[in-house]
Structures are given as C-alpha cells and as structure tokens.
C-alpha positions as a LaTeX table, in Angstrom:
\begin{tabular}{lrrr}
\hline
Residue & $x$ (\AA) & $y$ (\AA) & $z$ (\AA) \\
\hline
Unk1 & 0.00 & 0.00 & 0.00 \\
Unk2 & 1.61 & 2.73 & $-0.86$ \\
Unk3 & 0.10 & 6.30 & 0.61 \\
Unk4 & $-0.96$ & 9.45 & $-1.52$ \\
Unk5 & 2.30 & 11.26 & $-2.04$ \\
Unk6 & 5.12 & 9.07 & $-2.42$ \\
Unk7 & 7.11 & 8.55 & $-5.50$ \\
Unk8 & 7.72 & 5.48 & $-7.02$ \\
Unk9 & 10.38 & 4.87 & $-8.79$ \\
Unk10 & 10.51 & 2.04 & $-11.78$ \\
Unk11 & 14.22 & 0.52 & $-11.67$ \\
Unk12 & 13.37 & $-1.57$ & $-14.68$ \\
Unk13 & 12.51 & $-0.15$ & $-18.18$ \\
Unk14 & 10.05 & $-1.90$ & $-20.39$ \\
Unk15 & 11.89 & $-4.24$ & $-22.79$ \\
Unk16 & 11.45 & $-2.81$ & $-26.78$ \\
Unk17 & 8.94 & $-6.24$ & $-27.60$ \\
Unk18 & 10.34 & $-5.45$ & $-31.63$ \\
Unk19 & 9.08 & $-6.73$ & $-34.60$ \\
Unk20 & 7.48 & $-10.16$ & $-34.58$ \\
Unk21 & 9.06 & $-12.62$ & $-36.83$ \\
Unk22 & 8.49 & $-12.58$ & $-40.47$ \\
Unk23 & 6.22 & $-15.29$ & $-41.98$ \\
Unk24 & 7.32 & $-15.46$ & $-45.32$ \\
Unk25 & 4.70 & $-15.50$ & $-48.16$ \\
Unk26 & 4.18 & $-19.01$ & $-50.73$ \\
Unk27 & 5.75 & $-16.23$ & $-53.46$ \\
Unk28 & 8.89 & $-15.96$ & $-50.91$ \\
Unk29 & 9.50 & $-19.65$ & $-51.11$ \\
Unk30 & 7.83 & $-20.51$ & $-54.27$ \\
Unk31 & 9.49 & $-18.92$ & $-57.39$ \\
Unk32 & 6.38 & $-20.62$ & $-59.46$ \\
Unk33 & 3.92 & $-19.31$ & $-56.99$ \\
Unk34 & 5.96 & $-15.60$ & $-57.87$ \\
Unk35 & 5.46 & $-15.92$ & $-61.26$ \\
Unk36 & 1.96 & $-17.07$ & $-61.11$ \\
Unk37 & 1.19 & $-13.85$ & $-59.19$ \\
Unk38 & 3.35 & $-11.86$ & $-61.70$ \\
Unk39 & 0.86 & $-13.09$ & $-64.53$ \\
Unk40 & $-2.49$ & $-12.26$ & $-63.02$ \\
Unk41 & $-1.27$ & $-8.71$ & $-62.06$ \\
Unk42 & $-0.54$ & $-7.58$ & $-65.23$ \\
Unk43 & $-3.93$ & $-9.91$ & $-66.44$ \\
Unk44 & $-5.23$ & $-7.03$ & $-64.44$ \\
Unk45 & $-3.01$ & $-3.77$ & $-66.51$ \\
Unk46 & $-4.44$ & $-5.68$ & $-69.48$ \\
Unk47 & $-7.96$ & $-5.32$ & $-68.24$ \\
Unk48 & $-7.56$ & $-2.08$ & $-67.30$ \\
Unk49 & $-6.30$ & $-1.05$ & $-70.93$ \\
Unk50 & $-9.22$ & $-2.64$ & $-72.18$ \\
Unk51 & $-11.93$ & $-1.29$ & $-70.21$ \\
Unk52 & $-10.17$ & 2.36 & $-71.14$ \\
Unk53 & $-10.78$ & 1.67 & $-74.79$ \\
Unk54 & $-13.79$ & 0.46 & $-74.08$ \\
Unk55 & $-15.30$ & 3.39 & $-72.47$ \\
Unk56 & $-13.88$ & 5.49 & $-75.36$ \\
Unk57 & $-15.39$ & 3.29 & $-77.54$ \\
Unk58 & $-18.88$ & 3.45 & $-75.94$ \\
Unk59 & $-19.07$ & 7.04 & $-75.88$ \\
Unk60 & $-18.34$ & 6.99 & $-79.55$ \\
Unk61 & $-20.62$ & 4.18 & $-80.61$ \\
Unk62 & $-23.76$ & 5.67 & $-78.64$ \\
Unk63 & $-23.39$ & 9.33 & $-78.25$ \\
Unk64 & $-26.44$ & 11.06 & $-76.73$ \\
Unk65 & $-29.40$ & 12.53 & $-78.74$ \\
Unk66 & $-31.18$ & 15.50 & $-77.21$ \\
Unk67 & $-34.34$ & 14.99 & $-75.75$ \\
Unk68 & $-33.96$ & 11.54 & $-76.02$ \\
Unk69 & $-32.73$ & 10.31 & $-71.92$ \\
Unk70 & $-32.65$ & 6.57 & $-73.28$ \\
Unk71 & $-29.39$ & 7.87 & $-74.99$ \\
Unk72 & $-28.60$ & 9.50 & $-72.12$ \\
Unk73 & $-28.80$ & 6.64 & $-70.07$ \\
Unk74 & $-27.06$ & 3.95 & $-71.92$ \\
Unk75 & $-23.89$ & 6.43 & $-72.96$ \\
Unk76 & $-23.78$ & 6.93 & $-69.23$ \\
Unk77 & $-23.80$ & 3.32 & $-68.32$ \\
Unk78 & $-21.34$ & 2.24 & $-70.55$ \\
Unk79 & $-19.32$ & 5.06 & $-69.95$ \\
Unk80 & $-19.42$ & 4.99 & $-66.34$ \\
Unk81 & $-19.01$ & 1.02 & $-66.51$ \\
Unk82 & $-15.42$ & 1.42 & $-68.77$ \\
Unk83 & $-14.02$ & 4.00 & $-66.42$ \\
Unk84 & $-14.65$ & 1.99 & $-62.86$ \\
Unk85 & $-13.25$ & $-1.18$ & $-63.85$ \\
Unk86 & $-10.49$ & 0.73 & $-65.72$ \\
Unk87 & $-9.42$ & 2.13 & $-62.59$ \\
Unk88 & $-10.62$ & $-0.88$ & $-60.00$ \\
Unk89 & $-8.76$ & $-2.94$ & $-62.05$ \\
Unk90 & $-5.05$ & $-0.89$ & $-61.65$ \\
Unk91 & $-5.83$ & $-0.50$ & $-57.94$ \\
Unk92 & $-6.81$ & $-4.29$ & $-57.56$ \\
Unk93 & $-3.20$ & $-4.64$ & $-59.42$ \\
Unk94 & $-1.15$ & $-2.44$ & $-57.36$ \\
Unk95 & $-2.47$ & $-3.32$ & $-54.02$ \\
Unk96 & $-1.66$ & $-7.10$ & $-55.16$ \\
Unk97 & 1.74 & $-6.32$ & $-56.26$ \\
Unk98 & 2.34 & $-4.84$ & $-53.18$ \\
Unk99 & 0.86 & $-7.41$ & $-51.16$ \\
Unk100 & 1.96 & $-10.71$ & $-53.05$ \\
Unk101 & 5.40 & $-9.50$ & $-54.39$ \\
Unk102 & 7.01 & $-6.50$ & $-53.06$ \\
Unk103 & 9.41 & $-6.92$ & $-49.50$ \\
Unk104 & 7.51 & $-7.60$ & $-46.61$ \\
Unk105 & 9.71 & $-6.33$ & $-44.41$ \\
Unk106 & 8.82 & $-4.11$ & $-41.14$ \\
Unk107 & 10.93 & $-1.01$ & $-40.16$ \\
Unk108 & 11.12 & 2.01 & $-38.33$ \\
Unk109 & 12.36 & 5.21 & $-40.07$ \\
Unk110 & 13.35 & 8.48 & $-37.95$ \\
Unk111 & 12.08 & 11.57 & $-39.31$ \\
Unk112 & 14.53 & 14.27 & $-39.65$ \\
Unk113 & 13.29 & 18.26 & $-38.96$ \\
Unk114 & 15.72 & 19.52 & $-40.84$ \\
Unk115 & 17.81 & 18.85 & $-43.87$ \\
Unk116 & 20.13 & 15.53 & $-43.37$ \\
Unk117 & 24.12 & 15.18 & $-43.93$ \\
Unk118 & 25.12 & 14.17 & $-46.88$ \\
Unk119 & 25.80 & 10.62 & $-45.41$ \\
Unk120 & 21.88 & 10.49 & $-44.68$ \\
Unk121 & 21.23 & 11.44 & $-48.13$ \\
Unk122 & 23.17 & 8.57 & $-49.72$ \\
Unk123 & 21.95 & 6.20 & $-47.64$ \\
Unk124 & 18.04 & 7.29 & $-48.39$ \\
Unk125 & 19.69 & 7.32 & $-52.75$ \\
Unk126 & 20.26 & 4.04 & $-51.20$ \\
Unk127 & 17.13 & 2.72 & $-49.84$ \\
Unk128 & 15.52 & 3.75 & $-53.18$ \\
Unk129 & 17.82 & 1.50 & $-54.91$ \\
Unk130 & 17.04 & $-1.24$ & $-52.17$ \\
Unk131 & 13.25 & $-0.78$ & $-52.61$ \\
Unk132 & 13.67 & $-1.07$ & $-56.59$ \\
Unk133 & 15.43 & $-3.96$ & $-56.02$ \\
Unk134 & 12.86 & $-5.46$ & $-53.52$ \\
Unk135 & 10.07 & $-4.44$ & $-55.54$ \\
Unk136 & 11.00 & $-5.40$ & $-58.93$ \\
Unk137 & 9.87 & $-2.41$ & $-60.55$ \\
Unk138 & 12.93 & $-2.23$ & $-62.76$ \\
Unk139 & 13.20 & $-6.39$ & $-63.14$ \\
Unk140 & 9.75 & $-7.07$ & $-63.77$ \\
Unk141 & 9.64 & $-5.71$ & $-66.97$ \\
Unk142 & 6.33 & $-6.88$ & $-68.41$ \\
Unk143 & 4.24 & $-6.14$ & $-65.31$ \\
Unk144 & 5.57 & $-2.53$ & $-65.10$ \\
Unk145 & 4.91 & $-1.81$ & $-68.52$ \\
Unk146 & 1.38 & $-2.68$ & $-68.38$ \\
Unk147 & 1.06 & $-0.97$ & $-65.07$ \\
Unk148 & 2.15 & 2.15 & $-66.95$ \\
Unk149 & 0.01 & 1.37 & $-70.28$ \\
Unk150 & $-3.11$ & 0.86 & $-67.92$ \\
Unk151 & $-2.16$ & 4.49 & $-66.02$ \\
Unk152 & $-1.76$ & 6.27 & $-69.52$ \\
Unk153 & $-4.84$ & 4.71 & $-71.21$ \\
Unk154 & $-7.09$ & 5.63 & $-68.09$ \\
Unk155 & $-6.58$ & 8.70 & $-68.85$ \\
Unk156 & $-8.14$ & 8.22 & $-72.23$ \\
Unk157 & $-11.75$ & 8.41 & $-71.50$ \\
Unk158 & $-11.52$ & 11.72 & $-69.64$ \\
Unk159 & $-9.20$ & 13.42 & $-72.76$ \\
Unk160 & $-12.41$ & 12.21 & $-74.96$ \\
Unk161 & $-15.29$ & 12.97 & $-73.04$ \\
Unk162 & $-13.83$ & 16.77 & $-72.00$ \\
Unk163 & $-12.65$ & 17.27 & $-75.42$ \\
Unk164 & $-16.19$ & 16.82 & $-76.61$ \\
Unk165 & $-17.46$ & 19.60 & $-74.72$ \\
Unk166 & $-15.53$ & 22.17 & $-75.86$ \\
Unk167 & $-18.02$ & 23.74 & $-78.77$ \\
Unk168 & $-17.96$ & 23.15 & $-82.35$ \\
Unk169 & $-18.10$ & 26.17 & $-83.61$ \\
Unk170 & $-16.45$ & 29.38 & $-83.15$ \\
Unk171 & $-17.26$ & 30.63 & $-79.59$ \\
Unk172 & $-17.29$ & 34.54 & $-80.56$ \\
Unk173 & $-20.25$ & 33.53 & $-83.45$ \\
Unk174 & $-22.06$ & 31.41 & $-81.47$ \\
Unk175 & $-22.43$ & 34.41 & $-78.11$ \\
Unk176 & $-22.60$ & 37.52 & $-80.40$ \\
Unk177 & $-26.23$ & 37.22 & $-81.11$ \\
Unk178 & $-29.08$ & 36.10 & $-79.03$ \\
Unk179 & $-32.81$ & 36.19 & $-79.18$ \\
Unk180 & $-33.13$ & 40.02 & $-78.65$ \\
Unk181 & $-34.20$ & 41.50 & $-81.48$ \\
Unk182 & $-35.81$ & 45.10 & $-82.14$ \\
Unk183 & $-39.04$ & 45.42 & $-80.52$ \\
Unk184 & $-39.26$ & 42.35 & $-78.52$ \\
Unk185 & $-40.83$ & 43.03 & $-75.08$ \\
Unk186 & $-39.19$ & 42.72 & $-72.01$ \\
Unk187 & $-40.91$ & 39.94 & $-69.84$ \\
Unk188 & $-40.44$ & 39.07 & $-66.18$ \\
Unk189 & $-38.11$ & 35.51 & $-65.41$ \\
Unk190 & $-39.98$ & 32.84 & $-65.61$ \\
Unk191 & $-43.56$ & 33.20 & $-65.82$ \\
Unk192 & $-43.03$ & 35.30 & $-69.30$ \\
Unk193 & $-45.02$ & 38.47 & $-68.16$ \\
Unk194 & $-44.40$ & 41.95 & $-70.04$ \\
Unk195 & $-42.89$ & 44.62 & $-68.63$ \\
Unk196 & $-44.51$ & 48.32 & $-68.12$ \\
Unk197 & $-42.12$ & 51.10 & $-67.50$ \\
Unk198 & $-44.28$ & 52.38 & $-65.17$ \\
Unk199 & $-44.24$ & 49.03 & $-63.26$ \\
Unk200 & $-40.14$ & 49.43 & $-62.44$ \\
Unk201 & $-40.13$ & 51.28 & $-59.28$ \\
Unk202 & $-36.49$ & 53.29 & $-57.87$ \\
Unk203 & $-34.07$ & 50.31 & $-56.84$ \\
Unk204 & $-36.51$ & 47.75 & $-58.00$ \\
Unk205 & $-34.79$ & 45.07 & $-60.02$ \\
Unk206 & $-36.58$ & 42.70 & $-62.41$ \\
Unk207 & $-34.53$ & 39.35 & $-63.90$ \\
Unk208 & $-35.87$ & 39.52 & $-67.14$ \\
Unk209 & $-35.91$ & 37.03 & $-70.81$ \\
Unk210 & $-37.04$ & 38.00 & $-73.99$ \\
Unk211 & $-40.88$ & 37.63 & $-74.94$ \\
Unk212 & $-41.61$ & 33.91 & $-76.57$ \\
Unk213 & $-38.47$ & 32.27 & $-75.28$ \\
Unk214 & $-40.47$ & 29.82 & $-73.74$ \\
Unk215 & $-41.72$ & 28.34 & $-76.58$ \\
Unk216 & $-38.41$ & 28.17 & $-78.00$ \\
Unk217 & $-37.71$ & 24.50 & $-77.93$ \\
Unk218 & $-33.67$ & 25.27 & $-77.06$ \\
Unk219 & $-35.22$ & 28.10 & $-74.51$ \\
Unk220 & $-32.43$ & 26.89 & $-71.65$ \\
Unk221 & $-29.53$ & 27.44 & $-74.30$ \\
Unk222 & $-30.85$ & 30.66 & $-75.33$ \\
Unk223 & $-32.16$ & 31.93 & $-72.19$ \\
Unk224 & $-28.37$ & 31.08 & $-70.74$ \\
Unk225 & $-27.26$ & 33.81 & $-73.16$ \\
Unk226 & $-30.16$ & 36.61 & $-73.47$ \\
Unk227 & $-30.95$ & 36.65 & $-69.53$ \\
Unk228 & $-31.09$ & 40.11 & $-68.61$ \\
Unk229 & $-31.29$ & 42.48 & $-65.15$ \\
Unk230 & $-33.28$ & 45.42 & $-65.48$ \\
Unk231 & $-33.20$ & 48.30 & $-62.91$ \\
Unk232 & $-34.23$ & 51.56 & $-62.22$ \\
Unk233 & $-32.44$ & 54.31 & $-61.24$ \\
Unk234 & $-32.56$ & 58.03 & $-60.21$ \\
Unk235 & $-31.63$ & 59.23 & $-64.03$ \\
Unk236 & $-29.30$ & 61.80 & $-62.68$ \\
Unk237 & $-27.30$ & 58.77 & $-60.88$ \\
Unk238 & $-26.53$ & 57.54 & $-64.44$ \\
Unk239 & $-23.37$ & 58.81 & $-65.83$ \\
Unk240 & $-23.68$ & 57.67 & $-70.00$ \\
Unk241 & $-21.63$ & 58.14 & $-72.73$ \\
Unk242 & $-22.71$ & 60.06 & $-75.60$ \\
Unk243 & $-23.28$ & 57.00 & $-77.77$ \\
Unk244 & $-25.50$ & 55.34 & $-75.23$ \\
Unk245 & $-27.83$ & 58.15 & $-73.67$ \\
Unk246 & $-30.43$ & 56.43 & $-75.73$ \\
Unk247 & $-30.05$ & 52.80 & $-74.17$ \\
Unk248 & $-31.53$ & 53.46 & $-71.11$ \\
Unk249 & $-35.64$ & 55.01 & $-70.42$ \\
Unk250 & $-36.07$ & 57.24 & $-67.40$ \\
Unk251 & $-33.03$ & 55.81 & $-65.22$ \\
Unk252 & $-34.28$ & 52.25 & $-66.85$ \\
Unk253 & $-30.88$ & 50.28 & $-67.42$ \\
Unk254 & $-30.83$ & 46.32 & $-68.69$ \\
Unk255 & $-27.15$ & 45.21 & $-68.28$ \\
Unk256 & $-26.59$ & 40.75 & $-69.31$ \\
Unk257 & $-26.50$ & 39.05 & $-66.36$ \\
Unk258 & $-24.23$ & 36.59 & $-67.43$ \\
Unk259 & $-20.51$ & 37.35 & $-65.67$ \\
Unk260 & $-17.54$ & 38.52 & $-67.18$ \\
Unk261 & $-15.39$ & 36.34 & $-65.88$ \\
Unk262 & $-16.52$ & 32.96 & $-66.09$ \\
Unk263 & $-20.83$ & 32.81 & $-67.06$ \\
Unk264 & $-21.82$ & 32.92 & $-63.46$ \\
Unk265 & $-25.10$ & 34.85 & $-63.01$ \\
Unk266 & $-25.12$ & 38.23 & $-61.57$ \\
Unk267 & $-27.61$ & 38.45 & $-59.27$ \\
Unk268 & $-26.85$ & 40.36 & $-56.17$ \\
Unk269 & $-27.38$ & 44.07 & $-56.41$ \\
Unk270 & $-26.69$ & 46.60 & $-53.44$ \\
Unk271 & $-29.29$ & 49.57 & $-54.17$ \\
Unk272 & $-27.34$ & 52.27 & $-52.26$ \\
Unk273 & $-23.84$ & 51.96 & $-53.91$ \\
Unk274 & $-25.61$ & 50.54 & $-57.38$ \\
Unk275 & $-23.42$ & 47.69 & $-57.38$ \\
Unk276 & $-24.13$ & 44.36 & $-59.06$ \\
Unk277 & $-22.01$ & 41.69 & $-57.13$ \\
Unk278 & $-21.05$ & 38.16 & $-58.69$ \\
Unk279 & $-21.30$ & 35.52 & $-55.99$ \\
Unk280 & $-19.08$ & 32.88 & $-57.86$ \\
Unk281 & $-15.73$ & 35.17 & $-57.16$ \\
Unk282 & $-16.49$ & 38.59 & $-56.16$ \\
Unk283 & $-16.48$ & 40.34 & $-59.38$ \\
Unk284 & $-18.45$ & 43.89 & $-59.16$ \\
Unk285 & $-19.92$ & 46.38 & $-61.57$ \\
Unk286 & $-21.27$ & 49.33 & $-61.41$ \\
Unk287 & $-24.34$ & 50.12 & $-62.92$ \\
Unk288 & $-24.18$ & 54.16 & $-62.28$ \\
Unk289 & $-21.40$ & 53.94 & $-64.54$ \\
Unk290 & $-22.00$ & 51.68 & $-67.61$ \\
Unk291 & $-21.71$ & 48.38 & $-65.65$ \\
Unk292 & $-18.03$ & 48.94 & $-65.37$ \\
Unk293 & $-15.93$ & 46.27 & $-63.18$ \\
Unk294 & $-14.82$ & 47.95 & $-60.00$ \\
Unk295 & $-13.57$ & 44.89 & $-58.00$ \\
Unk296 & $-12.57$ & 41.18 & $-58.99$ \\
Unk297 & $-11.69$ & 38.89 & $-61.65$ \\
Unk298 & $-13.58$ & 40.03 & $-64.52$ \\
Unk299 & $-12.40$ & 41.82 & $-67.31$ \\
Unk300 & $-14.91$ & 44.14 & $-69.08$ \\
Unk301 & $-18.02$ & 45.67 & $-68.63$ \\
Unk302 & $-21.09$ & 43.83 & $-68.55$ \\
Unk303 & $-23.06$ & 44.02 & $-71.97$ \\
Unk304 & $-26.19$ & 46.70 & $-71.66$ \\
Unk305 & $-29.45$ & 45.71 & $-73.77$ \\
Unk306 & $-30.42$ & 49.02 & $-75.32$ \\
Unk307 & $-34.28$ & 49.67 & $-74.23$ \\
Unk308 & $-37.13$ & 51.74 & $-74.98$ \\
Unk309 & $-40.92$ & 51.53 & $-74.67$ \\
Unk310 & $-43.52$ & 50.97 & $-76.82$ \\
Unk311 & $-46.79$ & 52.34 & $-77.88$ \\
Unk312 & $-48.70$ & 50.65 & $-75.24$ \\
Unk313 & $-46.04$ & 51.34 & $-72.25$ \\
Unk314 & $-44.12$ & 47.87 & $-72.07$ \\
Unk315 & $-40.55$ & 48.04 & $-72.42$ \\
Unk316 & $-39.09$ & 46.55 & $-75.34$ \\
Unk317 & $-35.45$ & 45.96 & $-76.82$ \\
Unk318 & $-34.20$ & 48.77 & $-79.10$ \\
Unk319 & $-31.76$ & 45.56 & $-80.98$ \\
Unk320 & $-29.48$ & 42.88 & $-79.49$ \\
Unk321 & $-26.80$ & 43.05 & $-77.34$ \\
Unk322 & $-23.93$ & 45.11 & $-79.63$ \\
Unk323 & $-21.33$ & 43.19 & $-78.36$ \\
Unk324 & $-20.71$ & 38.97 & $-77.38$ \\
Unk325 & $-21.83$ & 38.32 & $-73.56$ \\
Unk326 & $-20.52$ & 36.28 & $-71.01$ \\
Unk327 & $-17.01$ & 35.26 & $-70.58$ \\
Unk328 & $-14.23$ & 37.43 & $-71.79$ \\
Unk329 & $-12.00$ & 34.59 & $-73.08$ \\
Unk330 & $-14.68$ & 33.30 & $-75.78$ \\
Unk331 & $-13.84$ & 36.34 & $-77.71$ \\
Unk332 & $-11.02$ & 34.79 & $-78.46$ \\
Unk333 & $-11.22$ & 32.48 & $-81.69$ \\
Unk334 & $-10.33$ & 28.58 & $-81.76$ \\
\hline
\end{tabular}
C-alpha cells in the first residue's frame, strides 16, 4: 500500500517487444507461386487497358441525342461502366503487387526536422535503390509496362469525353447574337409576363428574358445567353456616354447578367452603392457607370441591352446586345 504522495520509482525499463518474426509469403518460397502472381497482375493492366478503350469506344458508338434520356442513359452506363473497372482494375493490381510480391519487411524510419548530412542522403539514394530492387519495378519488366500502359490509357476516356465539350463552332459567333431582337418586349423571369415602364419602381430590379423564349424549344440554351437584369435608377445617378444616352428610359438600365469572368449569373445588387455583385468570385460592376468592373476577376463591362418603350407602355429591346456576352476569353477564336 503505498500512501498518496510518495514517488515510485521504476528501476526496470520496459523491454522494446520489436518486430514479430516474419512469416514469409508461398511467393517468398515458391518462385512458381511468384510468377503465377506476376501473370495475373498484369492480367489485371491488361484489363484495365481494355476497359479504357472500351469506355472510349462506348461514348463513340452511342453518343447522346437531345431529348432523347434513353441515350442519355445507356452512354452513361457504358461510360461509367469502362471507367470503374479501368481504374478498379489498376488498384486491384497495385495493391496485389504490393501485397503478393514487393518486401515484406517491417521497419522504423526516424524523421529528420531539418535537412540531413550528406551521409543520410546517400543512404536514403540508397534505400531507393534497395526498394527497386525489392520491388522489382525495374526487373519485372512486363508487369511494369502494363502498369504504366493501364495508367496512360485511363486517362483516355476523360481526354475524350472533355474534349467533346468544348463547342464546335467558333465561340465569338455562337455568343454575339441572341434572341433580342428590335421590338421584342421585355418579360419578367420565368412566368413570361411583359414589362410596363411604369411598373419598375427606384431600386426595383426585375430578372428579365425575352418575350416567346419559352416556346423556343432550345429556350435553356438561349435563355443562358439573353438573360437580362433590369433596374431603375434616379436618371441623374446615371453617368452615360454620348453613344449610349439612348439605351436606357427614365433611369431604366438592362445590363446581361451573365458574368464577365466565367458565365456565373449576376444576381446580387446593393441599391445604395448601385453595385451588381457576382457571388461565384467577387467580381463587381457598377451600374451608375456603364456596368463597369470595379472589384474582382472580370475583365470588361457587362453588356447593356439598349431599351425603350412601346406604344402601349411595355418596355421593349431597341436591338441585341452590340457586343458577345458572357465570358471574356470566348472572344477569343479557336
């Protein structure tokens, strides 16, 4: 019994147990058994190759029709189906190789803070050798080449399927025009509903589409260019240049509302300092001042959609947007 406040001291240290003994593997003792393993592992690179050009393949063979989500569905599944066993079948190799073939053997390595001698440097030059050697990367020649031949054709399927989406026409042609045309009405997002001057109140702000793009049957393509944001300002607040003071109607301003920068919407507008703020990365324009870019990423002004009103009251386009919308780089050609 030993009472609250005396030490104790331990004369004996804990032995260091070490490692327990190595059980060697039927590859350690079996050179057959080795080569047997050697085989199915790069069975498995092979597979892997072949499930890469396979989903390649697929997504040729059935590409998708629009409208039509059968398409959709099957170019999916096959897709899908190519790229997981593509890459389950070089992880299922690599874990194998590691487990069936590469040194078993436990060890403790110190870790350094700071830079080693240059003793401790050749001797880790040297471990890399050792573990080369243990491995077999650089004797097992077949096995590492279809290790690497699986890695480079998995690879494959992505290169195809993102090359695909880039457009196949000239970017600049296809975002210079949209749907806007001269006199076509101004109608509230989504319902469709026209526009009165009268109805845009000071700091009001409307997300507007053109009239009849819902019965466009690409309306989602379109609408992703000709979306507009309409708002109403105090007209002495607007500072225009010569060449637009006819764009806007009574402090009535329709800027794109497709970003600069990247496509993001621009959505968020702060009535007192008549910025429009783009919550993807910051960018911000200011409507008092042409739509100008005052903070962030983006590049150039927003587009404005020139405006007017018609004989019954309803705002309506003057012509299209005079310039391409959305991101800056598209106005660069392919």
């Amino acid at each position: 019994m030993v009472s609250p406040g005396t030490a104790v001291v331990v004369s004996d240290a804990i032995p260091n147990p070490g490692f327990p003994p190595e059980r060697p593997r039927v590859t350690d003792l079996d050179p057959k058994k080795a080569t047997g393993q050697e085989r199915r592992i790069t069975l498995m690179f092979f597979v892997s190759i072949l499930a890469s050009v396979f989903a390649v393949a697929a997504y040729i063979a059935f590409p998708i029709t629009p409208g039509d989500m059968g398409s959709v569905r099957i170019s999916n599944l096959l897709l899908g189906l190519g790229i997981a066993i593509a890459l389950l079948a070089i992880g299922y190799g690599a874990v194998h190789w590691s487990k069936a073939l590469m040194s078993g053997h436990d060890l403790v390595e110190m870790r350094h803070e700071t830079r080693g001698s240059d003793e401790t440097r050749a001797r880790a030059a040297e471990i890399f050798r050792l573990g080369n050697e243990e491995s077999g990367f650089s004797r097992r020649v077949v096995m590492r080449n279809t290790m690497i031949g699986a890695l480079i054709a998995s690879i494959l399927p992505a290169i195809v399927v993102f090359r695909d989406l880039a457009p196949r026409q000239d970017p600049v042609q296809l975002l210079k025009h949209t749907v806007w045309k001269k006199n076509t009405r101004l109608t509230r997002d989504p319902e469709g509903t026209p526009i009165k001057a009268s109805d845009v109140t000071l700091g009001s702000v409307f997300h507007v589409i053109p009239e009849g793009l819902n019965e466009l049957t690409d309306r989602l393509e379109e609408k992703a260019k000709a979306a507009v944001l309409l708002v109403r300002l105090d007209p002495s607040e607007l500072h225009e240049s010569p060449e637009r003071r006819n764009w806007s109607y009574d402090g009535i301003v329709a800027y794109s509302k497709i970003c600069t920068h990247v496509g993001c919407p621009v959505a968020l507008y702060e009535q007192h300092t008549h910025h429009l703020l783009c919550p993807c990365h910051q960018s911000q324009f200011d409507i008092s001042h042409e739509a100008r870019v005052i903070f962030g990423p983006a590049k150039r002004p927003l587009p404005q959609l020139p405006i007017t009103v018609d004989d019954e009251g309803y705002l309506v386009a003057q012509s299209d947007f005079h310039e391409p919308v959305g991101p800056s780089f598209w106005e660069r050609s392919l």
